[in-house]
Backbone atoms as SQL, in Angstrom:
CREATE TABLE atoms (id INTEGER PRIMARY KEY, chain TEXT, resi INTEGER, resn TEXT, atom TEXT, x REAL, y REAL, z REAL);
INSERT INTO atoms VALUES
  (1, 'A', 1, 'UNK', 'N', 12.343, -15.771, 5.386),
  (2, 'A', 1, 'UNK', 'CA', 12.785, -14.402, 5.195),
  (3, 'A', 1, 'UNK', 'C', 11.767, -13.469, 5.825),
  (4, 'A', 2, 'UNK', 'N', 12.093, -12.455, 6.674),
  (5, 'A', 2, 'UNK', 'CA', 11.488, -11.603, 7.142),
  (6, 'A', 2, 'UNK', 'C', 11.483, -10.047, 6.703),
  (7, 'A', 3, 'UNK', 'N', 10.646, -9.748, 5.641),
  (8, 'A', 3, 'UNK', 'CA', 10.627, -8.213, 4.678),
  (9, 'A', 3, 'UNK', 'C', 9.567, -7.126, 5.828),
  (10, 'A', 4, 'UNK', 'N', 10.565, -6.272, 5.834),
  (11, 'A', 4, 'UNK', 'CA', 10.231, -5.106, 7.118),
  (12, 'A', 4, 'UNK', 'C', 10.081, -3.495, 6.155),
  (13, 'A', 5, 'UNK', 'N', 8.634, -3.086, 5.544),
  (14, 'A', 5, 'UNK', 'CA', 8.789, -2.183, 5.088),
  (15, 'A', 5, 'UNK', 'C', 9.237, -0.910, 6.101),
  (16, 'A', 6, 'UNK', 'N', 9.699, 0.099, 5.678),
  (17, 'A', 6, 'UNK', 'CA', 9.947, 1.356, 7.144),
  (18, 'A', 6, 'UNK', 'C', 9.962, 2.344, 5.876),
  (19, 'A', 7, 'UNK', 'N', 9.506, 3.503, 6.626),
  (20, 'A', 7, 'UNK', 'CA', 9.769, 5.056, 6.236),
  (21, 'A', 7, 'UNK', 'C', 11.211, 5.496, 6.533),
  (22, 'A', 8, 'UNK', 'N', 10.924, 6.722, 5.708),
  (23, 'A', 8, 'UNK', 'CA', 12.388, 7.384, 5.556),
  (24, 'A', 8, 'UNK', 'C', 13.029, 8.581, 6.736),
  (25, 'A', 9, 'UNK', 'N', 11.884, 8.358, 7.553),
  (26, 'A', 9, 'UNK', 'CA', 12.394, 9.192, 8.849),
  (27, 'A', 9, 'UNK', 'C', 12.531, 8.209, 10.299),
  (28, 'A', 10, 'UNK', 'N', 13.887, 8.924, 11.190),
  (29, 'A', 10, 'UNK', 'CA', 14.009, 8.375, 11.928),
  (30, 'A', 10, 'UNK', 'C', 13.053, 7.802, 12.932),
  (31, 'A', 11, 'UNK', 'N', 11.869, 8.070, 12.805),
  (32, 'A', 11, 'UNK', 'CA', 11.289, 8.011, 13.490),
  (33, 'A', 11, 'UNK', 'C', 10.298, 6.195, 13.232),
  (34, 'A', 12, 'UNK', 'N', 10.696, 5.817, 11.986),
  (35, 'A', 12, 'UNK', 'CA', 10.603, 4.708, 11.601),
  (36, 'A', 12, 'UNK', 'C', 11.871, 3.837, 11.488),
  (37, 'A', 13, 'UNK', 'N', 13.131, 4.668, 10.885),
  (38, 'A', 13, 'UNK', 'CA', 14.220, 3.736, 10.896),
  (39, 'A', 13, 'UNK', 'C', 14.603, 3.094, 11.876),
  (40, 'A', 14, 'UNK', 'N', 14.789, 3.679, 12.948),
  (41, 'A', 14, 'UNK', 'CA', 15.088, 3.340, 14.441),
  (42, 'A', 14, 'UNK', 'C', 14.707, 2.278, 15.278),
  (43, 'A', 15, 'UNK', 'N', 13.181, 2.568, 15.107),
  (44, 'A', 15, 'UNK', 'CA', 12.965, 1.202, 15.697),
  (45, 'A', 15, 'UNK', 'C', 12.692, -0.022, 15.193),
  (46, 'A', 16, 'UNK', 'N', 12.375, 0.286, 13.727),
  (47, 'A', 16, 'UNK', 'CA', 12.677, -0.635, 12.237),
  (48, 'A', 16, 'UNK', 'C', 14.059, -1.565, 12.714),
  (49, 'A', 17, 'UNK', 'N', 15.749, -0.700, 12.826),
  (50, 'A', 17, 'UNK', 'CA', 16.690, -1.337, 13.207),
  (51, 'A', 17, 'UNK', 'C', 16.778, -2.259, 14.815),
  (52, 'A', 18, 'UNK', 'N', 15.964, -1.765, 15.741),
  (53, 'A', 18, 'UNK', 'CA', 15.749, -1.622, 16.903),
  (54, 'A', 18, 'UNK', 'C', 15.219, -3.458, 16.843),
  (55, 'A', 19, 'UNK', 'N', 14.158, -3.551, 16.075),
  (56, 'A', 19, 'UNK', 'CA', 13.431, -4.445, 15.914),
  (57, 'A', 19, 'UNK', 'C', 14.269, -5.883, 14.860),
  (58, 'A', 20, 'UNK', 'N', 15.177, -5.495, 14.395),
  (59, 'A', 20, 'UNK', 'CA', 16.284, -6.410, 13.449),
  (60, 'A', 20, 'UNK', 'C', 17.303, -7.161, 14.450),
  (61, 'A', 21, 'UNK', 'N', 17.738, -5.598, 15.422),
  (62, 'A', 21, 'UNK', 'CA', 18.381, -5.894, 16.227),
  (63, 'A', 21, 'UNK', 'C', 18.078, -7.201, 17.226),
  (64, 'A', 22, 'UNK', 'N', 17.086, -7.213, 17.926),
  (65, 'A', 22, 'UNK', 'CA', 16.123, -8.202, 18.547),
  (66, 'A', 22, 'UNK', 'C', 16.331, -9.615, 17.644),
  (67, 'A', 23, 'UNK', 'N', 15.776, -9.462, 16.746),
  (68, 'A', 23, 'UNK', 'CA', 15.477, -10.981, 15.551),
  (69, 'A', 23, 'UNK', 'C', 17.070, -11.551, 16.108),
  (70, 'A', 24, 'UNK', 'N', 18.125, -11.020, 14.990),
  (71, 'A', 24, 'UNK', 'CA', 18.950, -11.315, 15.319),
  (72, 'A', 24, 'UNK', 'C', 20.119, -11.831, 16.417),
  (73, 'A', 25, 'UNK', 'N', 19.285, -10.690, 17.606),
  (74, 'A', 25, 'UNK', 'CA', 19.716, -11.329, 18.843),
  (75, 'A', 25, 'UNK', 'C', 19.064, -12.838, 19.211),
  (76, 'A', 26, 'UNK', 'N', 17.440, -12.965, 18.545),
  (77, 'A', 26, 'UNK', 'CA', 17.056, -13.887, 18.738),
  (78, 'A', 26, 'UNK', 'C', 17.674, -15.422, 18.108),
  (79, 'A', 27, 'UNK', 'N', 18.545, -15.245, 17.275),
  (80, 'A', 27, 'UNK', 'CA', 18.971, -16.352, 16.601),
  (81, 'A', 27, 'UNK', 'C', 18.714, -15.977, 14.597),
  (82, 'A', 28, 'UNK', 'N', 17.952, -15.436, 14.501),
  (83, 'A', 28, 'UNK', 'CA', 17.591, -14.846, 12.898),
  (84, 'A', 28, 'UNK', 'C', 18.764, -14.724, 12.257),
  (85, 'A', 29, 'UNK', 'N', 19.369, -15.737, 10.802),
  (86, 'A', 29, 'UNK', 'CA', 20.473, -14.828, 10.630),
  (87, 'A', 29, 'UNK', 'C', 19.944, -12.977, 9.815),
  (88, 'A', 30, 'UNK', 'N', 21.008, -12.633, 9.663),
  (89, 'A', 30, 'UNK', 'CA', 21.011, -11.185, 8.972),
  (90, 'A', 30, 'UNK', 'C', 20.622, -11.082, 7.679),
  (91, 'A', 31, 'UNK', 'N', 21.013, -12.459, 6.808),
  (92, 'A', 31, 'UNK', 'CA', 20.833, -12.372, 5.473),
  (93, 'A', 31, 'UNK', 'C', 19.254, -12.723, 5.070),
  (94, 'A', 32, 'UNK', 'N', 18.454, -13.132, 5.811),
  (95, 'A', 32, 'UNK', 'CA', 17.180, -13.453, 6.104),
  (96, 'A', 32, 'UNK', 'C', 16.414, -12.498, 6.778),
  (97, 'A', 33, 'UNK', 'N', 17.352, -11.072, 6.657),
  (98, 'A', 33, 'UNK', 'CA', 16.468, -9.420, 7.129),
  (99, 'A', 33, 'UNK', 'C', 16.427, -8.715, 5.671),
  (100, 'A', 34, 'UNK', 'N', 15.429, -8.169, 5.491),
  (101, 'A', 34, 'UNK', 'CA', 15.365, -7.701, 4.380),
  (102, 'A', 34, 'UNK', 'C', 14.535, -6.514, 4.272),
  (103, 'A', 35, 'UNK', 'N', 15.240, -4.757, 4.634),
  (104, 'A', 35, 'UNK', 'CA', 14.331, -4.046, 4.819),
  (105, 'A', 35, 'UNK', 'C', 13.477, -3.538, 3.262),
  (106, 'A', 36, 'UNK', 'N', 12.724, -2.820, 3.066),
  (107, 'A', 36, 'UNK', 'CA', 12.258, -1.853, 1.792),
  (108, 'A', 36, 'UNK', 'C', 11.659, -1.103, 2.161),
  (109, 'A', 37, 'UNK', 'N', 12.045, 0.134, 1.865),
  (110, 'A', 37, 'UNK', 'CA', 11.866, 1.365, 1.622),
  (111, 'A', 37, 'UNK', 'C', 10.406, 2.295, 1.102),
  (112, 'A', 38, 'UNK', 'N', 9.912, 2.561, 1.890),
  (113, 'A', 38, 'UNK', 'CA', 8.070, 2.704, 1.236),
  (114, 'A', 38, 'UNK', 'C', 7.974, 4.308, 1.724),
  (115, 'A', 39, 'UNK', 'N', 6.582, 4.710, 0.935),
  (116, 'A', 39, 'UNK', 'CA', 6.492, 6.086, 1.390),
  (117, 'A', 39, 'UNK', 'C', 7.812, 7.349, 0.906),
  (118, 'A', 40, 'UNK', 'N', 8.568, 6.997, 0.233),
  (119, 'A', 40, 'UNK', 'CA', 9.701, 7.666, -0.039),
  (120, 'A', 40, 'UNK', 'C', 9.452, 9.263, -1.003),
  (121, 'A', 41, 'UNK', 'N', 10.344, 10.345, -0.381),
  (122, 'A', 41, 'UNK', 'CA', 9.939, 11.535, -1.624),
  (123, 'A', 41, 'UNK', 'C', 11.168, 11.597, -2.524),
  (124, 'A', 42, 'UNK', 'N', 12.196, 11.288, -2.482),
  (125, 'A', 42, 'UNK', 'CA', 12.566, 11.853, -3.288),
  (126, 'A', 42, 'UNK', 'C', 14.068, 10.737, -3.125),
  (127, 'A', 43, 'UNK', 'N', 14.990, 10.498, -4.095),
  (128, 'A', 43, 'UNK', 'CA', 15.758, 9.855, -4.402),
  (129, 'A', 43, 'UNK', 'C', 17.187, 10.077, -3.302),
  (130, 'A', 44, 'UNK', 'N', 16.955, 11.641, -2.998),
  (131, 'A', 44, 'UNK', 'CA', 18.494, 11.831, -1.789),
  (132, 'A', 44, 'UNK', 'C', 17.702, 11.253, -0.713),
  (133, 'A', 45, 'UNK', 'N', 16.365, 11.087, -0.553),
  (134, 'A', 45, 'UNK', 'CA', 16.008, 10.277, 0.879),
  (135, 'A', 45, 'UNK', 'C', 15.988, 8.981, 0.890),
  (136, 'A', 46, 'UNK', 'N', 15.901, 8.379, -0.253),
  (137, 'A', 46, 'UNK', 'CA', 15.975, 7.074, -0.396),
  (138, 'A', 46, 'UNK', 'C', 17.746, 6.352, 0.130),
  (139, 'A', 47, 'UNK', 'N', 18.471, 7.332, -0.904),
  (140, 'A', 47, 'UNK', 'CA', 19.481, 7.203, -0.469),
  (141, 'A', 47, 'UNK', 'C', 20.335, 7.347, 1.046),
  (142, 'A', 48, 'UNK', 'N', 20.158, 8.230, 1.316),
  (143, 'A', 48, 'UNK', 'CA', 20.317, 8.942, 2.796),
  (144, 'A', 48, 'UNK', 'C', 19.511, 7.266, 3.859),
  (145, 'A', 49, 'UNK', 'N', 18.632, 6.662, 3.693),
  (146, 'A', 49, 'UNK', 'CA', 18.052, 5.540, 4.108),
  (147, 'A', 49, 'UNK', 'C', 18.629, 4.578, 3.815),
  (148, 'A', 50, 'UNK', 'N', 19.212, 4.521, 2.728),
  (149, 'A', 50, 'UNK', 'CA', 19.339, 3.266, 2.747),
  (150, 'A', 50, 'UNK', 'C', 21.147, 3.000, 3.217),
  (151, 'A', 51, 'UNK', 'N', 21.950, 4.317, 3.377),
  (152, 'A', 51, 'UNK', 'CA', 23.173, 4.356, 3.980),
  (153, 'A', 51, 'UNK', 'C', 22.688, 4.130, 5.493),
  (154, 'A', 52, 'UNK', 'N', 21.749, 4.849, 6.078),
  (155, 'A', 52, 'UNK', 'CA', 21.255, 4.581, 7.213),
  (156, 'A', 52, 'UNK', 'C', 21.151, 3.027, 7.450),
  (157, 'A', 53, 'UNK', 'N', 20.620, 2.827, 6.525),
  (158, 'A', 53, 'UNK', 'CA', 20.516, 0.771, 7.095),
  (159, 'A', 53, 'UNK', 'C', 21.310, 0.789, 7.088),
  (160, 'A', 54, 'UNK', 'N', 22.144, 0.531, 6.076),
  (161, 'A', 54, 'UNK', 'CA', 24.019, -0.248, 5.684),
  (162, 'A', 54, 'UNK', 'C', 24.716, 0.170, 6.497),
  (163, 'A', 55, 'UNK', 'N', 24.822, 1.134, 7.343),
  (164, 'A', 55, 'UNK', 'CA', 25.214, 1.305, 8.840),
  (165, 'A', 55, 'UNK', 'C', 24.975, 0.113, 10.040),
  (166, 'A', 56, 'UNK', 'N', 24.008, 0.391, 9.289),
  (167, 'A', 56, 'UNK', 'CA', 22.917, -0.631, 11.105),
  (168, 'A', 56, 'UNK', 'C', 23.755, -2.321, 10.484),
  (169, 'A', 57, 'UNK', 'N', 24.292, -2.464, 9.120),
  (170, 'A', 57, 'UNK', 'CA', 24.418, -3.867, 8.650),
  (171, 'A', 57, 'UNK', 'C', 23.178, -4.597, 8.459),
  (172, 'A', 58, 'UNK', 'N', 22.681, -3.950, 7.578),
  (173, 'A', 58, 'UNK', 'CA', 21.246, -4.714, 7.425),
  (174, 'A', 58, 'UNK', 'C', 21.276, -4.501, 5.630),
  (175, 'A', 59, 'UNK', 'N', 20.539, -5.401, 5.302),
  (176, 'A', 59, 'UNK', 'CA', 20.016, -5.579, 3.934),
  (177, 'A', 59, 'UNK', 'C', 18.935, -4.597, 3.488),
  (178, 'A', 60, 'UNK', 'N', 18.871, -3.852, 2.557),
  (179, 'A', 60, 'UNK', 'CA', 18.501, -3.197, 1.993),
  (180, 'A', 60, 'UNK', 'C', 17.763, -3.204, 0.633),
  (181, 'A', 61, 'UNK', 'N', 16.562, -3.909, -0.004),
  (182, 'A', 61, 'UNK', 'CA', 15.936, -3.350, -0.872),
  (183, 'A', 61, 'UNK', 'C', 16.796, -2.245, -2.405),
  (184, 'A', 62, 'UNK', 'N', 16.891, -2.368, -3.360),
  (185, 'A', 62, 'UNK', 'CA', 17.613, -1.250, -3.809),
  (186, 'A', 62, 'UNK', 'C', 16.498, -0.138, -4.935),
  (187, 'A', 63, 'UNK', 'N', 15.293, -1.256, -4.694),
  (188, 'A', 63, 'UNK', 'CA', 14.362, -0.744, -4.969),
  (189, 'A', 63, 'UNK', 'C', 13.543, -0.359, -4.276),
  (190, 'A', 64, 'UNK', 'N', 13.423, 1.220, -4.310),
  (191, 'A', 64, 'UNK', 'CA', 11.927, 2.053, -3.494),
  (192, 'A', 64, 'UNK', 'C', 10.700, 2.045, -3.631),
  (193, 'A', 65, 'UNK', 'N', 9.857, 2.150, -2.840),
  (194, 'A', 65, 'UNK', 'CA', 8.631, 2.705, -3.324),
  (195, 'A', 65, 'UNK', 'C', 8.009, 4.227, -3.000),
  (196, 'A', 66, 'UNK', 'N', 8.390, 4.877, -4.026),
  (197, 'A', 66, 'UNK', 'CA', 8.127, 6.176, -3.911),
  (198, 'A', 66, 'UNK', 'C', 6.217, 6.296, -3.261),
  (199, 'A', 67, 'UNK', 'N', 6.300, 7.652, -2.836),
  (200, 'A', 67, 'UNK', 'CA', 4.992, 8.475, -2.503),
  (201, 'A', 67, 'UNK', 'C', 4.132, 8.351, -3.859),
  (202, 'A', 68, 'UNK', 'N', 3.020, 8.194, -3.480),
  (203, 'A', 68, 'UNK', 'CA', 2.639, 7.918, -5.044),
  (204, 'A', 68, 'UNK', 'C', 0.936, 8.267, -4.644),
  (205, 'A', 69, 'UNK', 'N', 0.061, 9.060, -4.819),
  (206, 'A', 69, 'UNK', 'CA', -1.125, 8.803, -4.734),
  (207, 'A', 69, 'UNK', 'C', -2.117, 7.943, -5.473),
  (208, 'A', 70, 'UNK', 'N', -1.371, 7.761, -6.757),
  (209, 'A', 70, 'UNK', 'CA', -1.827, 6.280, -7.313),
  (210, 'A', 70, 'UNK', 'C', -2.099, 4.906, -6.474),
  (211, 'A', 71, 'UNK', 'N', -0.920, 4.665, -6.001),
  (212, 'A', 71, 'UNK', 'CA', -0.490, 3.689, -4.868),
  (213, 'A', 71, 'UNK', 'C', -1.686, 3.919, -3.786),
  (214, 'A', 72, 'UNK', 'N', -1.857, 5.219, -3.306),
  (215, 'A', 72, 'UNK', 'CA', -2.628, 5.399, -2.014),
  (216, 'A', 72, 'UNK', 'C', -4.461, 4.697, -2.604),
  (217, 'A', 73, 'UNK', 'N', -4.524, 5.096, -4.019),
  (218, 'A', 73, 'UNK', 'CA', -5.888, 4.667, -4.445),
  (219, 'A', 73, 'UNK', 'C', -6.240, 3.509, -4.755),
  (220, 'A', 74, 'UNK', 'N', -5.226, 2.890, -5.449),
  (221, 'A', 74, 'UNK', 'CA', -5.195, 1.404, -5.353),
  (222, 'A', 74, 'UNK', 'C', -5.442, 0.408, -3.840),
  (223, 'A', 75, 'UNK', 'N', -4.871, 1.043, -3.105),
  (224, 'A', 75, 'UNK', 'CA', -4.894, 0.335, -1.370),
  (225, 'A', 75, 'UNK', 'C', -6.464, 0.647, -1.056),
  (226, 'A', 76, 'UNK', 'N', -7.138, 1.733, -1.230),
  (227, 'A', 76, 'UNK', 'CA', -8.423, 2.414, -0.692),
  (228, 'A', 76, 'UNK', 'C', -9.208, 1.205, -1.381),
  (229, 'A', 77, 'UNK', 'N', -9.013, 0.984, -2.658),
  (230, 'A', 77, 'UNK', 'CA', -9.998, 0.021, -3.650),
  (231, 'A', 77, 'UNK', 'C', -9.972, -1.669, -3.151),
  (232, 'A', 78, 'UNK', 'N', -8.962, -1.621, -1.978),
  (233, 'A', 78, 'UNK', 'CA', -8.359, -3.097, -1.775),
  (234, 'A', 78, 'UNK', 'C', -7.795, -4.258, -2.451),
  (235, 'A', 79, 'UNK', 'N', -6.803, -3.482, -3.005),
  (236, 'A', 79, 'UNK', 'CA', -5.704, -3.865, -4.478),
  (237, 'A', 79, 'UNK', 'C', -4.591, -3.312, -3.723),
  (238, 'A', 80, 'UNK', 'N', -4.166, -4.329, -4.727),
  (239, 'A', 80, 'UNK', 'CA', -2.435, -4.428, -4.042),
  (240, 'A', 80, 'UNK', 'C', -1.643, -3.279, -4.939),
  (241, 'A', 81, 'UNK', 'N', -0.618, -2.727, -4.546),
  (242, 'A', 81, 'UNK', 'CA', -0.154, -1.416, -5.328),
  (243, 'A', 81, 'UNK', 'C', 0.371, -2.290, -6.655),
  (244, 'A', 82, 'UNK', 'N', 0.374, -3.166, -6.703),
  (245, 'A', 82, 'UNK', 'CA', 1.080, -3.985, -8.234),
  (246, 'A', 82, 'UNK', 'C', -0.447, -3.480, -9.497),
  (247, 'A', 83, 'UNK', 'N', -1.240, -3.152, -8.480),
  (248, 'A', 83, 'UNK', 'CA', -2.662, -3.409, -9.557),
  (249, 'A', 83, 'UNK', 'C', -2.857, -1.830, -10.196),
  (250, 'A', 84, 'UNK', 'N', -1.821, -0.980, -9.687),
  (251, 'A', 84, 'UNK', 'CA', -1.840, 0.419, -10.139),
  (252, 'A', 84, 'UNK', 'C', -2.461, 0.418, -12.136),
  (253, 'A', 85, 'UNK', 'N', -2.910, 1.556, -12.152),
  (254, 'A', 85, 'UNK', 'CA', -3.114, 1.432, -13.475),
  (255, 'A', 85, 'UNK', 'C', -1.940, 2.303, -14.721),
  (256, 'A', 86, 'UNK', 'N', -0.845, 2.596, -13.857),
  (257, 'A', 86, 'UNK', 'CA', -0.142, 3.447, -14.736),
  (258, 'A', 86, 'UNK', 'C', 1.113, 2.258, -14.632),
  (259, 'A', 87, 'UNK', 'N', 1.354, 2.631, -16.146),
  (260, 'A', 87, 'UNK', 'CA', 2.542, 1.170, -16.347),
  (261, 'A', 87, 'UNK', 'C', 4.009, 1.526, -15.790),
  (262, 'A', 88, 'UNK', 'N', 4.293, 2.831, -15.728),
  (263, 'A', 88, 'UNK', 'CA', 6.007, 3.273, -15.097),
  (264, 'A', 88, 'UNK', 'C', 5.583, 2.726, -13.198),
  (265, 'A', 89, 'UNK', 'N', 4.455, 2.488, -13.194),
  (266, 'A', 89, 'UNK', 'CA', 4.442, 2.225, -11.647),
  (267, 'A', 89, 'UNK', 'C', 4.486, 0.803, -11.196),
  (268, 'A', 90, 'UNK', 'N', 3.615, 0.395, -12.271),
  (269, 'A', 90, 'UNK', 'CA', 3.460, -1.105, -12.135),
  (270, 'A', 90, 'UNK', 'C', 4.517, -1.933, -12.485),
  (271, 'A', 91, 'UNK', 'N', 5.782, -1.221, -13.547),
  (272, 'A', 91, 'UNK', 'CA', 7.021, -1.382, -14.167),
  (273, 'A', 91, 'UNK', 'C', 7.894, -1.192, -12.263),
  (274, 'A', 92, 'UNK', 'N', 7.390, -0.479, -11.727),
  (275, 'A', 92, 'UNK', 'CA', 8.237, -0.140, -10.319),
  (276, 'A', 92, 'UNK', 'C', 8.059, -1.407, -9.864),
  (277, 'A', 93, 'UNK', 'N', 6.985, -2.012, -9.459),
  (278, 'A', 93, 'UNK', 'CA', 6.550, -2.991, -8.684),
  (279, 'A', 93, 'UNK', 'C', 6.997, -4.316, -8.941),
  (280, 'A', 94, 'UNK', 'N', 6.882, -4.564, -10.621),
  (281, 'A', 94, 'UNK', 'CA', 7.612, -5.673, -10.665),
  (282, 'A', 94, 'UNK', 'C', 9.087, -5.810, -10.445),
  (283, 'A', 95, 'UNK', 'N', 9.865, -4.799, -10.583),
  (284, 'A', 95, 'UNK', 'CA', 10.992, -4.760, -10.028),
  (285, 'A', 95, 'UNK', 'C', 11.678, -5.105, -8.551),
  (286, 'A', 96, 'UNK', 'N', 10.572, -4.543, -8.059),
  (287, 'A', 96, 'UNK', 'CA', 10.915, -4.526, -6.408),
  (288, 'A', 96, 'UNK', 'C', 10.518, -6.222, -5.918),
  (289, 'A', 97, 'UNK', 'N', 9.702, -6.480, -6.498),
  (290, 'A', 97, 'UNK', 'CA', 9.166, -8.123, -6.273),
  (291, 'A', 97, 'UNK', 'C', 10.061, -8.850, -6.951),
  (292, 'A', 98, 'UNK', 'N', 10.990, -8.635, -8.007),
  (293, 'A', 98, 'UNK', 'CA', 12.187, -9.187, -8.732),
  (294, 'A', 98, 'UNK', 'C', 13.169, -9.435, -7.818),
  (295, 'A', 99, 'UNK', 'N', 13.528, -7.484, -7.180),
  (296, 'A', 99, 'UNK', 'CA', 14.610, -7.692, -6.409),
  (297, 'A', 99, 'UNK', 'C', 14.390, -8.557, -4.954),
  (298, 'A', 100, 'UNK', 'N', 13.149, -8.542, -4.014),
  (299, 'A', 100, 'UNK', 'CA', 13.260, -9.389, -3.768),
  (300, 'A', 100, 'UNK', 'C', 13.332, -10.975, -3.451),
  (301, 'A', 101, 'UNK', 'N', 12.794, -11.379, -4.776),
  (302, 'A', 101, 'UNK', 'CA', 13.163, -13.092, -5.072),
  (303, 'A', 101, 'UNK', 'C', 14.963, -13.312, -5.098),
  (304, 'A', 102, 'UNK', 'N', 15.467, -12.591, -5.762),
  (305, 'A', 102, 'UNK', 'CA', 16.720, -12.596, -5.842),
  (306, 'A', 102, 'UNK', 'C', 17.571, -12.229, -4.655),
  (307, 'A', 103, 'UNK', 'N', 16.606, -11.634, -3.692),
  (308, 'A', 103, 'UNK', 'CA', 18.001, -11.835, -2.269),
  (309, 'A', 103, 'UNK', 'C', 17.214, -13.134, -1.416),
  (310, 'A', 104, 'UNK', 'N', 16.384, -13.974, -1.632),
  (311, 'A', 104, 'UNK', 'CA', 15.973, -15.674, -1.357),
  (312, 'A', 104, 'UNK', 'C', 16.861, -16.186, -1.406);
């Protein structure tokens, strides 16, 4: 499985799809693309993104990872954003690592 985080502007989606496109041309099936959603502000952009994939026919994450400066401090410390110290975040994380075992 190949997990492709991208931002919520075209300027990441594009060649994010650009780059799926390729795999797939290469032989990759589709169900073995698996984008997620990082850097995100706000829930209509998440959304608005993730119709953007489902356009392109790509798999989608249904869990985000919002903007978070928590997140940004955890990475600086060289910790993984799961190691956040606030539990609604770390409650985010295990989710997103849930959802993707379950598209395996």
């Amino acid at each position: 499985m190949i997990i492709q985080p991208t931002g919520a502007s075209r300027l990441d989606l594009v060649p994010a799809v650009k780059e799926f496109h390729a795999l797939t041309k290469a032989g990759i099936p589709k169900k073995k693309l698996l984008f997620i959603l990082s850097r995100i502000a706000t829930k209509a952009e998440a959304l608005a993104s993730q119709e953007f994939l489902k356009k392109a026919d790509y798999n989608c994450c249904p869990i985000v990872i919002y903007e978070k400066a928590s997140y940004r401090q955890v990475q600086n410390e060289g910790k993984s954003i799961s190691e956040v110290s606030y539990k609604s975040l770390q409650k985010q994380t295990k989710e997103l690592v849930s959802s993707i075992l379950k598209h395996l």
